[in-house]
C-alpha positions as CSV (number, residue, x, y, z in Angstrom):
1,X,85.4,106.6,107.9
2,X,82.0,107.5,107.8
3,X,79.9,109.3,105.0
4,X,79.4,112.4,107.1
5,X,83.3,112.2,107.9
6,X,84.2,111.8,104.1
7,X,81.9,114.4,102.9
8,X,83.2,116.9,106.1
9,X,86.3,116.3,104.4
10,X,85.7,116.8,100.9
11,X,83.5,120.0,101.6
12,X,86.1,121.4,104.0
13,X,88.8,120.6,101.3
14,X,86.9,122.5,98.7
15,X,86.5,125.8,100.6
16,X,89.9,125.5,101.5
17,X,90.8,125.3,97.5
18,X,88.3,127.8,96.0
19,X,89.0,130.3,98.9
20,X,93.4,129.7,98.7
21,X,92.2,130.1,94.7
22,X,90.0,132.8,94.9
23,X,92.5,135.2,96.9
24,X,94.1,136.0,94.1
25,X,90.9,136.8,91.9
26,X,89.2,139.3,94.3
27,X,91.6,142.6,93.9
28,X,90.3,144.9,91.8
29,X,93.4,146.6,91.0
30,X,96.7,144.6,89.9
31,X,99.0,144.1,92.3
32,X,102.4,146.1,92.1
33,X,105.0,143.2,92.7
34,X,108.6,144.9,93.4
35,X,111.0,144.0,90.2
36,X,113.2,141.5,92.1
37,X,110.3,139.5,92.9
38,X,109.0,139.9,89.4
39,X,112.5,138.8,87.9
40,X,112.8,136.0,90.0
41,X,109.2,134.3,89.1
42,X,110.2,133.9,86.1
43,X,112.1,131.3,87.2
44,X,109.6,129.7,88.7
45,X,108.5,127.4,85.9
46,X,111.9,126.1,85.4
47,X,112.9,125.5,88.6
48,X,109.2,123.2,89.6
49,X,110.3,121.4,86.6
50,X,113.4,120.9,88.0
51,X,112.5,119.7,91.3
52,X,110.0,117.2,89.3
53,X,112.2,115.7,86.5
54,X,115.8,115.7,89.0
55,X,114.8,113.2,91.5
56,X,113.4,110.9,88.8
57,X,116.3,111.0,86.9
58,X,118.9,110.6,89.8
59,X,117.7,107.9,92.1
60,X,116.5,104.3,91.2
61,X,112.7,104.6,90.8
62,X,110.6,101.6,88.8
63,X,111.4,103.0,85.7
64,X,114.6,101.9,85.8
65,X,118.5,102.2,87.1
66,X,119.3,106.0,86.9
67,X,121.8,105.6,84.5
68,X,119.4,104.9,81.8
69,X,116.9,107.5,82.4
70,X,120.5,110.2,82.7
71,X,121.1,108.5,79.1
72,X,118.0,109.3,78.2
73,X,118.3,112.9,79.0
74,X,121.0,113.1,77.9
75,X,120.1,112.5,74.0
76,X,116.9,114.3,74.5
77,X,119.2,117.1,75.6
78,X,121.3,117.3,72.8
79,X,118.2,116.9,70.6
80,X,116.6,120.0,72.0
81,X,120.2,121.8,71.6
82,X,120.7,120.8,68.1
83,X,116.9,121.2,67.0
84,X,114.7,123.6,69.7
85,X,111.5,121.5,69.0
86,X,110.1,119.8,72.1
87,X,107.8,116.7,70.0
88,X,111.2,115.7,68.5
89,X,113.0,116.1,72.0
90,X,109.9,113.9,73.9
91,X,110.1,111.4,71.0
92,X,113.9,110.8,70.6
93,X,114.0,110.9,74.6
94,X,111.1,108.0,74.6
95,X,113.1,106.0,71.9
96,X,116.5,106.2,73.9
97,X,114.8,105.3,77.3
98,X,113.6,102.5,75.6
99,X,116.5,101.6,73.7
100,X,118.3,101.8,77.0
101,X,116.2,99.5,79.1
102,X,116.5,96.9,76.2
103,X,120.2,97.0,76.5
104,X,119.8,96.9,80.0
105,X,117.2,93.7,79.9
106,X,119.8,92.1,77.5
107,X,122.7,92.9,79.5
108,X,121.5,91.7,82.5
């Protein structure tokens, strides 16, 4: 590509994102979102999380055979059960994962 065709693109892909962005900024007024839709965005963070962290854990990516990273979860799981603290739930999840792919590395 040329420059003009790389900055076409990264000027038309600006406007595209501060005007998509900006849409929601311009009201004046809130808007009055009906209480089904209300109750079911507050799913909404749990369920991108979801569709982030589920296909890591369940298919064989370069981090390592899925059972290790389900193992993984699974401890961090019961951490965050037992305890509620997420540093202490990232950390013990870290220190399984890595446990794990050292018993996997001396397994075989």
């Amino acid at each position: 590509m040329s420059f003009l065709n790389d900055t076409a693109l990264v000027v038309g892909l600006t406007t595209v994102t501060v005007i998509s962005r900006a849409l929601f900024l311009m009201p004046h007024k809130p808007w009055d979102l009906p209480s089904r839709l209300r109750l079911a965005l507050r799913y909404a963070p749990a369920a991108a999380l979801a569709a982030v962290v589920a296909p890591e854990l369940l298919l064989h990516t370069s981090l390592g055979p899925s059972w290790v990273k389900l193992g993984a979860a699974a401890v961090a799981s019961g951490y965050f059960l037992w305890r509620r603290g997420i540093l202490g739930t990232i950390l013990t999840g870290m220190v399984a994962y890595w446990a794990l792919m050292g018993l996997q590395g001396w397994l075989g």
